[in-house]
C-alpha positions as CSV (number, residue, x, y, z in Angstrom):
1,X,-4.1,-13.3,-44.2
2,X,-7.0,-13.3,-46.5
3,X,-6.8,-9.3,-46.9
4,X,-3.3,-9.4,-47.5
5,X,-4.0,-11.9,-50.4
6,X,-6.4,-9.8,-52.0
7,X,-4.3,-7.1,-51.8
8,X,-5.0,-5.7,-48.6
9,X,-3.5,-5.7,-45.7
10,X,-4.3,-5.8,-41.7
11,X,-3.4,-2.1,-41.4
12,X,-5.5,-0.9,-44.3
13,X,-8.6,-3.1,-42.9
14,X,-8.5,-1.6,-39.4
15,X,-8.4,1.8,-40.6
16,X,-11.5,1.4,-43.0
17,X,-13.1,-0.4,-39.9
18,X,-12.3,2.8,-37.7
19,X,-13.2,5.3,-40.2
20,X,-16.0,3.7,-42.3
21,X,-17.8,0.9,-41.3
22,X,-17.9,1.6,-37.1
23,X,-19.6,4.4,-35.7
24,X,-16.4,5.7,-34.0
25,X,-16.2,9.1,-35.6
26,X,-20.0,10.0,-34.1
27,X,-19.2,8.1,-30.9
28,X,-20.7,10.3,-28.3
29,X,-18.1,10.0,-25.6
30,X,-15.5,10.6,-28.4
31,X,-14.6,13.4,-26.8
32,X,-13.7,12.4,-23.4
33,X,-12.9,8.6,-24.1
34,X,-9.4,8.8,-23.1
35,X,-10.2,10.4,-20.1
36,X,-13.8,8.4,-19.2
37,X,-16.4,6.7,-20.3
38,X,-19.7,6.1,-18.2
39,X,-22.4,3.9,-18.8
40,X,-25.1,4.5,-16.3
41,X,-27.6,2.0,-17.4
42,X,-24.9,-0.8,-16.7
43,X,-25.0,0.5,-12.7
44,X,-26.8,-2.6,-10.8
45,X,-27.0,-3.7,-7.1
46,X,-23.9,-5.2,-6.9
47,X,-20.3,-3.4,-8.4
48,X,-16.7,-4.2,-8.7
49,X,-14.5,-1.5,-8.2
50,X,-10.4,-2.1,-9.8
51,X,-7.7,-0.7,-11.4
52,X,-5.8,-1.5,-14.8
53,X,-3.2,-0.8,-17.1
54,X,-4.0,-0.2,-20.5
55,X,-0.4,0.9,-21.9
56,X,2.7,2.9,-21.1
57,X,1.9,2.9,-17.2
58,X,-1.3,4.1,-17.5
59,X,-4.0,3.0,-15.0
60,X,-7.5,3.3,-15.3
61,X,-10.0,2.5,-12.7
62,X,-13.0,0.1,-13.7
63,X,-16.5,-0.2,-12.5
64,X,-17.8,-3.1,-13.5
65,X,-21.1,-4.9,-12.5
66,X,-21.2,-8.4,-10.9
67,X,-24.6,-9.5,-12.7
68,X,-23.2,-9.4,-16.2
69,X,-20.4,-11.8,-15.2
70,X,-18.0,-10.6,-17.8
71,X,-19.9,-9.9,-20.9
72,X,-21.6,-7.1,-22.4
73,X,-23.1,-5.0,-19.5
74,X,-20.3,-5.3,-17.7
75,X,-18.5,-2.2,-18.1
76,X,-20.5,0.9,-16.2
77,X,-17.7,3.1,-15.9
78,X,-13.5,3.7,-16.8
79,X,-11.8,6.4,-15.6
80,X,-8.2,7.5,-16.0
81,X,-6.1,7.3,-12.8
82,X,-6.4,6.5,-9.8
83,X,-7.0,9.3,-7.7
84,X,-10.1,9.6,-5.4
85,X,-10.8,13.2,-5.9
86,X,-10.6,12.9,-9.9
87,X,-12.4,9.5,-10.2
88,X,-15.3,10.1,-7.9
89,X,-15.7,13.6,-9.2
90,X,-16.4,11.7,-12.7
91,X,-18.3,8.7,-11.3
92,X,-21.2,11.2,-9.7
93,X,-21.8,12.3,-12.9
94,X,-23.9,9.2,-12.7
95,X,-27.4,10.3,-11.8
96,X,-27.4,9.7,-8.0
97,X,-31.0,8.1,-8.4
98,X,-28.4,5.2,-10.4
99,X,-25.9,5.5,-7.6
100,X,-28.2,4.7,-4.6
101,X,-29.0,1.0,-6.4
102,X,-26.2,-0.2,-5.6
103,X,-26.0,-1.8,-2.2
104,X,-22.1,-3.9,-2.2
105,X,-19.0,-2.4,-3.9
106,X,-16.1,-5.2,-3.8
107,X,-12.5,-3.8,-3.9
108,X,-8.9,-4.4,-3.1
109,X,-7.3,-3.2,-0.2
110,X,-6.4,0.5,-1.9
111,X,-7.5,3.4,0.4
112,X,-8.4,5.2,-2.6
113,X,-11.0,2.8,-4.3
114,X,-12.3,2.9,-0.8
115,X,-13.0,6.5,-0.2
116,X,-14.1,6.4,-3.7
117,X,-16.7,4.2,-2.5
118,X,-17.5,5.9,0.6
119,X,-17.8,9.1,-1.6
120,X,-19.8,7.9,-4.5
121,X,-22.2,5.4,-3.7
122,X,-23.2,6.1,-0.3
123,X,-26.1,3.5,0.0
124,X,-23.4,0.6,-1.1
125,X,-21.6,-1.7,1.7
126,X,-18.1,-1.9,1.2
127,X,-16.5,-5.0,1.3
128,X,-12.8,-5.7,0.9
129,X,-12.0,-8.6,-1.2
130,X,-11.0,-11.6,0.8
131,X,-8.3,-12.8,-1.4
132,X,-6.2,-9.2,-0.9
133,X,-7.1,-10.0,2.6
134,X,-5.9,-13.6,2.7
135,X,-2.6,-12.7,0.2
136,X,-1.7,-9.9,2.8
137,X,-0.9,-12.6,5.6
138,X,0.4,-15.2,2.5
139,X,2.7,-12.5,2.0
140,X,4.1,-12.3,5.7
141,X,4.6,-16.0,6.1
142,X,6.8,-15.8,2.8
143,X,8.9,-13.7,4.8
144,X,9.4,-15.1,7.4
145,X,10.6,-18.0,4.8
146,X,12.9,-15.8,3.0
147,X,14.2,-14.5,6.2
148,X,15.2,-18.2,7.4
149,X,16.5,-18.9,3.9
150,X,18.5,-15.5,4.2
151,X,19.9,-16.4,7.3
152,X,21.1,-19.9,6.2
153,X,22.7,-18.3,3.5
154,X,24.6,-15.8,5.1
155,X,26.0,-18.8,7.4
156,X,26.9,-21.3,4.4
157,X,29.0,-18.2,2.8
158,X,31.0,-17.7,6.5
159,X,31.2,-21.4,6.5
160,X,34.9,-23.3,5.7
161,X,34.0,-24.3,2.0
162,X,34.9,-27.8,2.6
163,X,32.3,-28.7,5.0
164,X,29.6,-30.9,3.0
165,X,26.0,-28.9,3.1
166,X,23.7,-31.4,5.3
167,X,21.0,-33.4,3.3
168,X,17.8,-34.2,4.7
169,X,15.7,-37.5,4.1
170,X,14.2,-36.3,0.5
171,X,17.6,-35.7,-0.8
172,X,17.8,-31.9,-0.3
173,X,19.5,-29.3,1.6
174,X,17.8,-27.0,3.8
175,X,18.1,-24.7,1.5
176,X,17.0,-26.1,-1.6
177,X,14.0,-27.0,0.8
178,X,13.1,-23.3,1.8
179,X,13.6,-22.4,-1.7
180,X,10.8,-24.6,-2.9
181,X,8.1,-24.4,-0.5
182,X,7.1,-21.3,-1.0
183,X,3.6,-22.4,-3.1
184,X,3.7,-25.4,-0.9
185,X,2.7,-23.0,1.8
186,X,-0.1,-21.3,0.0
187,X,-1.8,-24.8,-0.9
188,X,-3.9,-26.8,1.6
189,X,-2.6,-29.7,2.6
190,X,-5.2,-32.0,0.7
191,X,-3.3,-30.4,-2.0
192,X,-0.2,-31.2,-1.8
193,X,1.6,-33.6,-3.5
194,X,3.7,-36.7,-1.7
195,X,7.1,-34.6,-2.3
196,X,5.6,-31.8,-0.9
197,X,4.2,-33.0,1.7
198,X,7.7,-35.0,2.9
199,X,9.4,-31.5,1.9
200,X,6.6,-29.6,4.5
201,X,7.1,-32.0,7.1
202,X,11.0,-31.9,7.0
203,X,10.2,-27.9,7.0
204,X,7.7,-28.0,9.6
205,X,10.1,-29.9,12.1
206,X,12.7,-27.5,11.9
207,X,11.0,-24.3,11.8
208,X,7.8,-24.5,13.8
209,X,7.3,-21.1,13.8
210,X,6.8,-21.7,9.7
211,X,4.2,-24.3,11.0
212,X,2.2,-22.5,13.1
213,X,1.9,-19.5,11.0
214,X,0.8,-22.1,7.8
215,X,-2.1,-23.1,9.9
216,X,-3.1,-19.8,10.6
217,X,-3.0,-19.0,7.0
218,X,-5.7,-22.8,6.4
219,X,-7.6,-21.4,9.4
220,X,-8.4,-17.9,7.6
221,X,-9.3,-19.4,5.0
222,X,-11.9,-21.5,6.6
223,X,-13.3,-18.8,8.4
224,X,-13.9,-17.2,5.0
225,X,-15.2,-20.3,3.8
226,X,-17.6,-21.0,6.1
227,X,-21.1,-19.9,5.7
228,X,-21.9,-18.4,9.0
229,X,-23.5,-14.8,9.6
230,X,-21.0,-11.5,10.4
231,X,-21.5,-12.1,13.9
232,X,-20.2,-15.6,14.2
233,X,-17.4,-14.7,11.8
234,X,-16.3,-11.4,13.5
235,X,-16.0,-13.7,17.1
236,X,-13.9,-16.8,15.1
237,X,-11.8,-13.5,13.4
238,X,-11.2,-11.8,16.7
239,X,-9.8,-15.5,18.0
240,X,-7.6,-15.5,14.9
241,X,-6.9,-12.0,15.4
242,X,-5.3,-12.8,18.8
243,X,-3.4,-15.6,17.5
244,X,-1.6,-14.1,14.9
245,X,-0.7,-10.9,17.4
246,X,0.7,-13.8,19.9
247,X,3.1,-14.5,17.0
248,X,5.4,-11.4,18.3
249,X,7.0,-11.9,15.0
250,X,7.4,-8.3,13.2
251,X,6.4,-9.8,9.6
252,X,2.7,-9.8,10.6
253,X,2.9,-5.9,11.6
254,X,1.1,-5.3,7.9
255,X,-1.6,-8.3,8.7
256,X,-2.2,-6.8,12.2
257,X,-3.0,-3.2,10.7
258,X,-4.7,-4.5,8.1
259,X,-7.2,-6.4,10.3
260,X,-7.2,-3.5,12.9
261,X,-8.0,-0.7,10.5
262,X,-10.3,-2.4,7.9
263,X,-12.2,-5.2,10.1
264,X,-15.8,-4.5,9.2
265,X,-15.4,-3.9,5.4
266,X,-13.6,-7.1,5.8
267,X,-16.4,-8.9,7.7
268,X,-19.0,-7.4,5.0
269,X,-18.0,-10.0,3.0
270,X,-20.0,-12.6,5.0
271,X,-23.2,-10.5,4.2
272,X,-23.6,-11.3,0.9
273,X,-20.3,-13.3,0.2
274,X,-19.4,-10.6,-2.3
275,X,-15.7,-10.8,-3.7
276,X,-13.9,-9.1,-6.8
277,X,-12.9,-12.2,-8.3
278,X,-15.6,-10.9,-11.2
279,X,-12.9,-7.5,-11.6
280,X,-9.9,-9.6,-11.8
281,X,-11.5,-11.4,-14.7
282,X,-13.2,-8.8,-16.8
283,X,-8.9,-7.8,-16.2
284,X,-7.6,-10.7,-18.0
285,X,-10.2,-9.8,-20.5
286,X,-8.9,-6.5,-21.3
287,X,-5.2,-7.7,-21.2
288,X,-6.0,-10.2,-23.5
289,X,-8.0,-8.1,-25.9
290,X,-4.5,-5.8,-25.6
291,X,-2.4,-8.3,-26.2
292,X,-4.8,-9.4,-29.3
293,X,-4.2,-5.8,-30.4
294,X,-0.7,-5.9,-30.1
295,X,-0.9,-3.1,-27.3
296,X,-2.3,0.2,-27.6
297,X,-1.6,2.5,-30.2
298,X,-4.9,4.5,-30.1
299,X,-6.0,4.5,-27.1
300,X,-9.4,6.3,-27.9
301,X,-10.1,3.4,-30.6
302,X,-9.3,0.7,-28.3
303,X,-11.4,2.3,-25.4
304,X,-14.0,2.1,-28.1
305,X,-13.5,-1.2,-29.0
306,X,-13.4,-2.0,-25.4
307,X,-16.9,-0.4,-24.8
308,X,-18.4,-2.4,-28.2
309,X,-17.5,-5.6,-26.5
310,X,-18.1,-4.9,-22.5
311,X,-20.8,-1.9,-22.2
């Protein structure tokens, strides 16, 4: 606003920022900025290894290090795509002296960040995040509530339209109940709010298989919450583990391979209680930052601007 009223305006201001008063034009990744940037000196003990889109459906794939919680330091490494084979053969560009400091790698589930991992820092532990861990069972116990709900619905349309849906004691149907539980049964129950907790119980009563399977979910998370060594957790994982295959229920076939192929990057979490929560923020950060930009129109002067803030 005060450009514009002295005769200049935003547009004009960014470009003399760009081309005169920055350092863009003798940048010295310049040349490769839209396809990586590396900072080695940023590389520390512990890493966070994610993915982001910066605009049109690109993704790039961050490296980011835990001990600079966000600000500048942050940002060790971005790389465009995805791919293992393209964004490890960039990230050992790092001196490998910089890549054996680092002892924990957090990622999601993706198989590629983990061979990534595998291939590029081969002194790290990997450790899978525990929230991708616990959302991939949140994620089967929502369908096994959309599968009830769809079930119900299929019967109310076959049903004679004159029959009155039944109401339960809070004053909804059994649909409108299943149709609004579905954070209720991602919350612990210290959580929950009086009609939510009337709305479970109603729930609970009629599907206890919706029960059982919401305990499970509160007793993963206590597992990850408790502060016990790898040992202890891996013999209270295998319990759960047996509990959830006892299910028989074929919603929890992704939980079951999940556990089966990726149990001790999943247990390295209670090494050093290592998660990518710091990732998922430094995220927000850079959608934010987009969104202050009003997207991105040139990509190798926002990856610059990107890298004045976070590296």
């Amino acid at each position: 606003m005060l450009g514009e009223r002295n005769g200049v305006n935003g547009q004009t201001l960014r470009k003399q920022y760009k081309e005169k008063l920055s350092d863009y034009r003798s940048w010295d990744q310049l040349e490769h900025a839209e396809e990586y940037v590396l900072f080695p000196d940023n590389i520390g003990r512990d890493m966070s290894l994610d993915e982001t889109c910066l605009s049109n459906g690109d993704v790039y794939t961050i490296l980011t290090n835990k001990a600079a919680h966000g600000r500048k330091g942050a940002l060790a490494a971005m790389v465009k795509g995805v791919s293992s084979e393209v964004v490890s053969s960039l990230l050992k560009k790092i001196p490998l002296k910089k890549r054996l400091e680092v002892k924990t790698v957090t990622t999601d589930l993706s198989s590629a960040m983990m061979l990534t991992v595998r291939t590029t820092f081969p002194a790290a532990k990997l450790v899978n995040d525990r929230f991708h861990v616990q959302q991939v069972y949140n994620e089967a116990v929502d369908e096994i509530r959309i599968d009830i709900r769809r079930q119900l619905i299929a019967e109310d349309n076959s049903r004679d339209k004159s029959e009155t849906p039944i109401t339960y004691s809070n004053g909804e149907t059994m649909r409108q109940i299943l149709a609004r539980s579905k954070h209720t049964l991602m919350m612990s129950q210290n959580k929950w709010t009086d009609i939510q907790r009337h709305r479970a119980n109603i729930l609970f009563k009629h599907y206890p298989i919706l029960k059982t399977a919401y305990h499970l979910a509160m007793e993963l998370r206590q597992i990850f919450n408790a502060k016990i060594s790898p040992t202890k957790a891996m013999g209270r994982m295998n319990k759960w583990y047996q509990k959830v295959m006892a299910l028989g229920y074929n919603n929890f076939r992704s939980v079951i391979k999940t556990f089966k192929n990726h149990a001790q990057t999943i247990l390295n979490y209670f090494r050093r209680r290592a998660t990518n929560a710091s990732a998922e923020a430094f995220n927000s950060k850079v959608k934010i930052f987009r969104s202050q930009m009003r997207g991105v129109t040139d990509r190798d002067f926002f990856i610059f601007r990107l890298v004045k803030l976070y590296a």
